[in-house]
C-alpha positions in Angstrom: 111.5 115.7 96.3 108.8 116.3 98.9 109.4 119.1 101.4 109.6 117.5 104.8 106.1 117.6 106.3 104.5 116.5 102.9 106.9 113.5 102.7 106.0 112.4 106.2 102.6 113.1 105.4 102.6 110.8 102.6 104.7 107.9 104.1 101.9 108.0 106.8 99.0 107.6 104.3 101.4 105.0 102.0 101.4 102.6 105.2 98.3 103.6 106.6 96.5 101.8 102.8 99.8 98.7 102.4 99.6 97.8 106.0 96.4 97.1 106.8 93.9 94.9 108.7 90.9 95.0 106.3 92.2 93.0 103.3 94.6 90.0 102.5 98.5 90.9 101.6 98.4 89.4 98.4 94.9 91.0 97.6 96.7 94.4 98.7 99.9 93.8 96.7 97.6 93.3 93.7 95.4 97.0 94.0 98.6 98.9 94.5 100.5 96.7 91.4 97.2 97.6 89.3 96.8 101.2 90.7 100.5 102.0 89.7 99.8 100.3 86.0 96.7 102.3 85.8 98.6 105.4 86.0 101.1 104.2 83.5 103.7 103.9 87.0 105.5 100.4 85.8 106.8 98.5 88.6 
C-alpha cells in the first residue's frame, strides 16, 4: 500500500495514459494488456 500522496500521484498518471485523446480505446486496452504481460503482471 502506497502512502497517500504517492497513491494519488499514481492514480493521476494511471488515467492521465488509459484516458486519453491520442489513441483508440481498444488500441489502448491492448498496450496496457501487453505492458502488464511484459512484466509477467497477468491480467
Amino acid at each position: 500500500m502506497l502512502p497517500e500522496p504517492q497513491n494519488e500521484a499514481f492514480n493521476r498518471f494511471y488515467k492521465a495514459a488509459r484516458f486519453n485523446d491520442v489513441l483508440d480505446p481498444k488500441t489502448t486496452l491492448l498496450i496496457h494488456l501487453a505492458t502488464a504481460m511484459s512484466a509477467a503482471c497477468y491480467p
